[in-house]
C-alpha positions in Angstrom: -7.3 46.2 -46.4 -5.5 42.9 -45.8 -5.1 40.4 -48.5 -6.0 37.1 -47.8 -5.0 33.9 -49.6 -7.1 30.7 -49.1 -5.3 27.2 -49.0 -7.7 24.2 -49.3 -6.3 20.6 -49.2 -8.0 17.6 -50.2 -6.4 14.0 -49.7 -7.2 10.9 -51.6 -8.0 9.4 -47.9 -10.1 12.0 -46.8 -12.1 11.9 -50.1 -12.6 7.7 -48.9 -14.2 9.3 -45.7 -16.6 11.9 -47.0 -19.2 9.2 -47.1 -19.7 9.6 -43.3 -17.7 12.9 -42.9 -18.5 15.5 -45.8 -16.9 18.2 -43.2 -13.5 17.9 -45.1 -14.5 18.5 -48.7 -12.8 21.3 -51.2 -16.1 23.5 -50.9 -17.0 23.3 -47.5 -13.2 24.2 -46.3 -13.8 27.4 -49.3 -17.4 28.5 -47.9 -16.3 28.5 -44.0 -12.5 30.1 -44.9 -14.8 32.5 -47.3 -16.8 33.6 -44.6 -14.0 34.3 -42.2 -13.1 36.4 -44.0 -15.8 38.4 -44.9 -16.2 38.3 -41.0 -13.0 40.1 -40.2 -13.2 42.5 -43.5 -10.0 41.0 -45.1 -9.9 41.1 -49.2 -9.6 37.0 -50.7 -6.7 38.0 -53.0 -7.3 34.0 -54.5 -8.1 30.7 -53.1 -5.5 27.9 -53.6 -6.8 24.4 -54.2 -4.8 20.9 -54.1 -7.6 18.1 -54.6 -6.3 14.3 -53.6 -2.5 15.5 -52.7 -1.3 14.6 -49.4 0.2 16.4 -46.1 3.5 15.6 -47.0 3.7 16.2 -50.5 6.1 19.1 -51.2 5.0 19.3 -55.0 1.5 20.6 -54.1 0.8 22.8 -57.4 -2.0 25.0 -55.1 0.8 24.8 -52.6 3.6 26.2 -54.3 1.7 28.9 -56.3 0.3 30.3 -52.9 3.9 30.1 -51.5 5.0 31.8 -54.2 2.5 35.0 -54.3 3.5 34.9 -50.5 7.2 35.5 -51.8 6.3 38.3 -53.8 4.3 40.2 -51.1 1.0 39.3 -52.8 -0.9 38.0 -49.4 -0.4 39.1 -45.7 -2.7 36.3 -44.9 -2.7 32.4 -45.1 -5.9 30.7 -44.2 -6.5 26.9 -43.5 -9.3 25.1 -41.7 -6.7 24.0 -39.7 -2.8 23.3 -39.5 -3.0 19.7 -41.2 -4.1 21.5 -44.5 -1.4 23.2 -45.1 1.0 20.7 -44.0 1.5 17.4 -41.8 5.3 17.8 -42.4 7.2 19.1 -39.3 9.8 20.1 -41.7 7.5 22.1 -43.7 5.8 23.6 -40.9 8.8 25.3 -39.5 10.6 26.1 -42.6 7.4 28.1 -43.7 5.0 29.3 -40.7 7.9 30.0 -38.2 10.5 30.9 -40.7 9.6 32.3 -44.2 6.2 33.7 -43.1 8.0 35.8 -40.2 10.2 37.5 -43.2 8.0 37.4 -45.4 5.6 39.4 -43.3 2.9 36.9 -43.7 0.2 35.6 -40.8 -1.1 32.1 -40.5 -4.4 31.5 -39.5 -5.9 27.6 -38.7 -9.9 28.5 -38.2 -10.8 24.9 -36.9 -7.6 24.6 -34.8 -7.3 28.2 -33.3 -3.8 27.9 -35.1 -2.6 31.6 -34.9 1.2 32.9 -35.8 0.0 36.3 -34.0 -1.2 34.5 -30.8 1.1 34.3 -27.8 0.2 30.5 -27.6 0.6 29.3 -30.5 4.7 28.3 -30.6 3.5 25.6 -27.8 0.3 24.4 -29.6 2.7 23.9 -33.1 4.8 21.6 -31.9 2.3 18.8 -30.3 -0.2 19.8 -33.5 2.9 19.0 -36.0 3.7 15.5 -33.6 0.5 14.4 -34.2 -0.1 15.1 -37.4 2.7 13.1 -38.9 2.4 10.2 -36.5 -1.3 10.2 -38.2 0.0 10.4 -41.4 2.3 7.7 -40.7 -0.6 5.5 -39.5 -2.5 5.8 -42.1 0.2 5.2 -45.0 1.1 1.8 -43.4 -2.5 0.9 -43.5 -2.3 1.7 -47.4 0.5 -0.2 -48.0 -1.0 -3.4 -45.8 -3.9 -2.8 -47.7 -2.2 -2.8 -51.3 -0.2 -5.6 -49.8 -2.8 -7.6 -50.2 -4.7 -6.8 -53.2 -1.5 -7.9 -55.0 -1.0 -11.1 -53.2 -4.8 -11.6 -54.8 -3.7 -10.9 -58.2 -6.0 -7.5 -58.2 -4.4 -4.8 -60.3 -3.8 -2.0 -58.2 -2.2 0.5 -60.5 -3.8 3.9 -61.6 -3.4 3.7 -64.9 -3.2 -0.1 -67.2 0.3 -1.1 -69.4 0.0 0.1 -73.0 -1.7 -2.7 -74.8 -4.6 -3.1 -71.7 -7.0 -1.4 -70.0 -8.9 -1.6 -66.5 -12.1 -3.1 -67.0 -15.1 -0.5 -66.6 -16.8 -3.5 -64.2 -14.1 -4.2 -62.1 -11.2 -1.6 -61.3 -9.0 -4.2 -60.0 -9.2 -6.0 -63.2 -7.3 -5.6 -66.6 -8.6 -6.3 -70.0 -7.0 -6.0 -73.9 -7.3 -2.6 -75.4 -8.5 -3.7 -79.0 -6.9 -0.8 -80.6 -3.3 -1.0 -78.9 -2.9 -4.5 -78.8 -1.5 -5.5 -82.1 1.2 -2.9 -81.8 2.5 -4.9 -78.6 1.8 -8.0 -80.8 4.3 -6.2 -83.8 7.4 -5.3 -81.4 7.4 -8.6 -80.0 7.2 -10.2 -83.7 9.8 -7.3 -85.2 12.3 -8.4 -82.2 12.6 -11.8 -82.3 12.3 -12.0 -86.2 16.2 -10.0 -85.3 15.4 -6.3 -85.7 16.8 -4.2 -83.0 15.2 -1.2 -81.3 16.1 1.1 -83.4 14.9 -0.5 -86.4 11.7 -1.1 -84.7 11.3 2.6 -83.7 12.2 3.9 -87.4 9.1 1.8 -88.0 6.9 2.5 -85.6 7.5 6.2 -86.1 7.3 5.9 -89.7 3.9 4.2 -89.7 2.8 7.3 -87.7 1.4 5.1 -84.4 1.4 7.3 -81.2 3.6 5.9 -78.5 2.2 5.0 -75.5 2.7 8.2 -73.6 0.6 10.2 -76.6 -1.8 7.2 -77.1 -2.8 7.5 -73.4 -3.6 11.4 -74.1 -5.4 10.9 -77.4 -7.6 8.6 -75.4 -8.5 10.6 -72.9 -5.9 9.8 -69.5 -4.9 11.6 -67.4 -1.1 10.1 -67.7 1.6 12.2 -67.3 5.3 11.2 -68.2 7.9 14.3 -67.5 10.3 12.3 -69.7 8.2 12.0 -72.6 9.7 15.2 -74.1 8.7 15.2 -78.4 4.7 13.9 -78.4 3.7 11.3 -80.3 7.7 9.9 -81.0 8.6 6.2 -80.0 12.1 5.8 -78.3 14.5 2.8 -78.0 13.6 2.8 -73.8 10.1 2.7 -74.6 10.0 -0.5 -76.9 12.5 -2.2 -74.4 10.3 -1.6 -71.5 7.3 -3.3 -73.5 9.6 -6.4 -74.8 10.8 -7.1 -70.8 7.2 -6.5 -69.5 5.6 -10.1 -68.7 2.4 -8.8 -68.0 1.6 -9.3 -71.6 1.7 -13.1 -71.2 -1.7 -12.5 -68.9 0.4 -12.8 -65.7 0.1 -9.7 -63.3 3.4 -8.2 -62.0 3.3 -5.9 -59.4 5.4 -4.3 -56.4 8.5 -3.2 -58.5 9.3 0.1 -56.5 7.8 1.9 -53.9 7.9 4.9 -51.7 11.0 6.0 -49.7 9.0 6.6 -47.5 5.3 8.1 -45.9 7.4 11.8 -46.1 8.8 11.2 -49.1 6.8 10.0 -52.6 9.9 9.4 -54.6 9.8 5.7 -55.8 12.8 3.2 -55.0 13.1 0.0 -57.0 12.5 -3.2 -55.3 14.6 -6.2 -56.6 13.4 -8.5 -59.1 13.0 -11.5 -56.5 11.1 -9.7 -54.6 8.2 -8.8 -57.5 4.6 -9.9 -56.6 4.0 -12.3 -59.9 0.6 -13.6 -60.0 0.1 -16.0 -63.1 -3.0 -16.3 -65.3 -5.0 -12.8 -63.6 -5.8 -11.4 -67.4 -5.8 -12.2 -70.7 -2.6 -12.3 -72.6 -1.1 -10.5 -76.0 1.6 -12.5 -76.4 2.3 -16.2 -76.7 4.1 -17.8 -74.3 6.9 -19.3 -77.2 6.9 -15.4 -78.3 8.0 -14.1 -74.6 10.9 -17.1 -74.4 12.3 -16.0 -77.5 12.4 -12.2 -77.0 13.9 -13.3 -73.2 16.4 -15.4 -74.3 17.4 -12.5 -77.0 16.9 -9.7 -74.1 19.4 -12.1 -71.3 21.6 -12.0 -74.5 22.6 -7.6 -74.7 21.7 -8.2 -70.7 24.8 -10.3 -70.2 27.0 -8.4 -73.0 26.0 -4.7 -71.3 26.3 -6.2 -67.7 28.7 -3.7 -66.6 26.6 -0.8 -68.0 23.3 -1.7 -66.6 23.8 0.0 -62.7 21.3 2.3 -63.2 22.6 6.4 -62.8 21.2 8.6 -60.1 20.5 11.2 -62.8 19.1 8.8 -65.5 16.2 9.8 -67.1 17.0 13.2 -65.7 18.8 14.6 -68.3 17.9 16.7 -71.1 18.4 17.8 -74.2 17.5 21.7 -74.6 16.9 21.7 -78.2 14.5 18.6 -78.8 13.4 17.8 -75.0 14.3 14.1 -75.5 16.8 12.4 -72.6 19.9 12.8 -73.1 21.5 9.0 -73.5 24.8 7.4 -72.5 27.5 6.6 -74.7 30.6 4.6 -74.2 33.8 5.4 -75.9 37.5 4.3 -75.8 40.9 5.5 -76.1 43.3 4.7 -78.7 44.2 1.7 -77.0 40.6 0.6 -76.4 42.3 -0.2 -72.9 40.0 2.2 -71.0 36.6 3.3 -71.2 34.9 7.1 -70.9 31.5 7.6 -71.0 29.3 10.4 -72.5 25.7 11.8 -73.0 24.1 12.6 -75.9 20.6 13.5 -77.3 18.5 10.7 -77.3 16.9 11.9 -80.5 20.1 11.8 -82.4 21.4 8.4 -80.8 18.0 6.3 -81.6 17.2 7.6 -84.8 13.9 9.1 -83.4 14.6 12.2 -84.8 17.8 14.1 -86.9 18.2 16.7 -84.0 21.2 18.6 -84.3 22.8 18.2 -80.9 25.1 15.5 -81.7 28.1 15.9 -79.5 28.6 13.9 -76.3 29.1 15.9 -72.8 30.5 14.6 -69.9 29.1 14.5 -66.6 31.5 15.4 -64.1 30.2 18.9 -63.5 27.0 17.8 -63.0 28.1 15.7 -60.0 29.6 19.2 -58.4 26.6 21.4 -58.8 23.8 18.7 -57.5 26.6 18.3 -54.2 26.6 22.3 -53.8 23.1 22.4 -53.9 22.4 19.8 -51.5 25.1 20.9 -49.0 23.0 24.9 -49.1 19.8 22.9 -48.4 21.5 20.8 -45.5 22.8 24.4 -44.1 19.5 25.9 -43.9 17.8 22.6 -42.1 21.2 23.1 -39.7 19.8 26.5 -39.1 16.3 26.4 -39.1 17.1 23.6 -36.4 19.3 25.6 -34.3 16.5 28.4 -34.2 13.6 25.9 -33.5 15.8 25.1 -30.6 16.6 28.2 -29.4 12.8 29.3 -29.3 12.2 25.7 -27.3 14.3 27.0 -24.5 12.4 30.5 -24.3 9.1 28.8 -24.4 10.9 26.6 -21.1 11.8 29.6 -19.5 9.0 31.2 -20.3 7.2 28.1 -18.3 4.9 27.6 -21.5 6.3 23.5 -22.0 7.4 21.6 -19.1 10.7 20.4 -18.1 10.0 16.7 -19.3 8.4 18.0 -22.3 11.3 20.3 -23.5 14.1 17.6 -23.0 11.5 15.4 -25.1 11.7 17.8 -28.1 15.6 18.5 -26.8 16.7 15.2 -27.5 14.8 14.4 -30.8 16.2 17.9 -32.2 19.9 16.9 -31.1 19.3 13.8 -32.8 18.4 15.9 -35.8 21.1 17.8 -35.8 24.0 15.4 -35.6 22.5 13.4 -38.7 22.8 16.8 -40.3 25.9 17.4 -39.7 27.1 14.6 -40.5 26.2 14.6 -43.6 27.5 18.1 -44.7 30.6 16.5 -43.7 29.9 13.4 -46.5 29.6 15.8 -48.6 31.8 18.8 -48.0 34.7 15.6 -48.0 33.2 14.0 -51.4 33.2 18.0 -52.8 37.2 18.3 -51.8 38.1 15.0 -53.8 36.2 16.3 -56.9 37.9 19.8 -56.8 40.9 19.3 -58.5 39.3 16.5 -60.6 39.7 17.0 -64.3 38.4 13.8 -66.4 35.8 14.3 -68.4 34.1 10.6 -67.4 30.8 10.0 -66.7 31.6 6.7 -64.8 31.6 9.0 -61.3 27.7 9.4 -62.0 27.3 5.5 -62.3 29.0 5.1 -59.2 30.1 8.3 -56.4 28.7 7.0 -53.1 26.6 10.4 -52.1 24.4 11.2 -55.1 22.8 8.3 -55.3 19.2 7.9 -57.1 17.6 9.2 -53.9 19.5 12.2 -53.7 18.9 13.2 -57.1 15.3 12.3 -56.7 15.1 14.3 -54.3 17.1 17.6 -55.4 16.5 16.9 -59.3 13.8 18.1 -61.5 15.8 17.8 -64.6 19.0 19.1 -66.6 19.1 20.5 -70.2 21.8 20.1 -72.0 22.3 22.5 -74.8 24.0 22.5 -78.1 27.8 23.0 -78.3 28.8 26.6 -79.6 32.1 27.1 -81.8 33.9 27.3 -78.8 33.1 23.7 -77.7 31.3 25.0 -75.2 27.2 24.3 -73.7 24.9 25.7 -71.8 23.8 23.3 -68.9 20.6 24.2 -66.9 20.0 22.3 -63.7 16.1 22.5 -63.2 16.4 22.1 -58.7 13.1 19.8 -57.5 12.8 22.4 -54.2 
């Protein structure tokens, strides 16, 4: 008997529609894709559930654990209500249903859709189902941001979960108000700092006097917050307290619009410039005193202007790990003899801000790191060079064939030629940028801060995280690179 596996996909914009439309909800996709197959007498080896994830999000937990079993030869059959739940990403479409389910062994199956891998028809129907279904989802994501757009221009909070010190009002979503209970702590690392205590005085004390940080307060209380950098729980770090000191929506103005998405294919956040932050005065009520902010400011533009070289932020900040204590690994600057040129290090942010007395207290540099992320990348642009090729290929069958039309094969023709000169340019970039690096030998971290092709995108992108171990007797360290696909 077949195996089936069941994919169900729920987005945070259908969920806004199931007032008029409940045809797209979790449990209605299970009970019709349930009954299929009890219809054609196929075993449901497990049904796979992502609830308010969209098309084109590639970190799908129901996702990736049904691609995953499919891997492992657990299922011979994926069922969706139709193509859109599995995917609205072209990408995804062809580097799974037409390329990894075909060695894999694996059939896909879109009830609502007549999506078939097994039917003769279905290369044809792919292609203009995939078309549409990103153009929707690109549709609808600039409706979002318009929408968003706006509710900040009103000086309505739009965030899903309030700054430490606040909370969103139970009346009004849009609205924030003072959390009682983590307000005063706000109120102490403002007084601490510009009384002249430095960040990681104030975290000695902070830790000391047992207060959760932010990240552990938020789970105590119930959120569902979740920071991947957190590492330690409970533990107060040196970023932390200087993210709450240069955070001015504790004077009661709201500030919003500091990064957004890439793009509607990619979630990955990109910062926005300062100047271009949507600062609405006077929208809440505030924890600190206006004299209070000036004088932390003033003391904050202070280190600003004395660490301005230093404060480019890396691709792979906040990335890096150490293995032993989970905390970021931090940046250090040393100098040689002659204090005439600067190297620059990493080293467990545990150690370096007092946080904790880890015992990985040696520096690494970060030139390897550099090489491996560039390798990995240039594999993954091979494969999309490949997959391309074949998609192209089976085009001109299905033209032969006379399944597509003239017009509409030199349509797809021209976007996939397109595709594949941007590739190949880039594995170009970066098969030159690998060449210069080969015979590279300084240990100095100031490549990461500034080499033109892994920028913060990139490593977004490719970058779960790294851990850094401890250095054996040989000097030597066991570096993990954690890949984000």
């Amino acid at each position: 008997m077949q195996k089936a596996g069941i994919y169900c996909r729920l987005s945070i914009e259908d969920r806004d529609k199931m007032c008029s439309d409940d045809s797209r909800s979790i449990q209605n996709q299970k009970d019709m894709l349930c009954d299929y197959c009890v219809k054609h007498g196929w075993e449901i080896y497990d049904v796979y559930v992502d609830d308010g994830y969209s098309g084109v999000d590639r970190s799908r937990p129901g996702f990736n654990r049904m691609l995953s079993d499919c891997e492992n030869g657990k299922i011979d059959i994926v069922l969706c209500k139709d193509q859109s739940r599995f995917s609205r990403d072209i990408m995804v479409i062809e580097q799974y249903i037409n390329d990894k389910f075909l060695e894999w062994g694996v059939r896909f199956i879109g009830v609502a859709d007549n999506a078939d891998t097994e039917s003769e028809s279905y290369s044809t129907m792919r292609l203009f189902a995939s078309a549409y279904n990103e153009m929707y989802v690109k549709d609808i994501s600039s409706k979002i941001r318009r929408t968003l757009a706006f509710k900040r221009q009103q000086g309505q909070f739009v965030g899903s979960f309030a700054p430490y010190g606040y909370r969103i009002s139970a009346e009004d979503k849009h609205r924030l108000v003072i959390d009682e209970a983590a307000a005063p702590v706000v109120r102490m690392i403002f007084d601490m700092y510009v009384s002249g205590n430095g960040y990681r005085r104030i975290v000695q004390h902070l830790n000391s006097e047992g207060l959760a940080s932010p990240t552990e307060y938020k789970r105590q209380t119930g959120s569902k917050y979740v920071n991947s950098n957190a590492g330690t729980q409970g533990l107060w770090t040196q970023s932390t307290v200087a993210r709450i000191l240069a955070n001015e929506t504790y004077t009661g103005t709201l500030v919003q619009g500091k990064s957004h998405h890439i793009s509607y294919k990619n979630k990955k956040r990109k910062k926005v410039a300062k100047a271009d932050w949507v600062r609405i005065p006077d929208t809440h009520e505030a924890i600190i005193d206006a004299e209070t902010w000036t004088k932390a400011q003033q003391r904050l533009g202070g280190h600003a202007r004395a660490g301005k070289a230093s404060q480019e932020l890396s691709p792979l900040s906040g990335k890096v790990r150490c293995a032993l204590c989970g905390r970021p690994m931090k940046r250090n600057v040393y100098y040689n003899k002659a204090r005439t040129v600067r190297y620059y290090g990493l080293q467990c942010g545990s150690y370096k801000s007092g946080a904790m007395n880890c015992p990985n207290t040696a520096s690494i540099s970060g030139l390897q790191l550099e090489r491996e992320a560039l390798g990995k990348k240039l594999d993954l642009l091979k494969a999309q060079e490949k997959a391309a090729k074949e998609r192209l290929v089976k085009l001109y069958r299905d033209k032969l064939d006379g399944i597509i039309s003239e017009e509409d094969y030199l349509l797809f023709r021209r976007s996939m030629s397109d595709e594949e000169q941007a590739l190949s340019e880039e594995m170009a970039e970066i098969a030159h940028r690998r060449e210069m690096l080969k015979n590279q030998q300084e240990p100095d971290i100031r490549e990461l801060v500034r080499f033109d092709k892994l920028d913060r995108i990139t490593a977004d992108e490719f970058i779960d995280f790294i851990e850094i171990g401890a250095a054996d007797e040989n000097g030597e360290r066991r570096v993990v690179v954690h890949w984000g696909v």
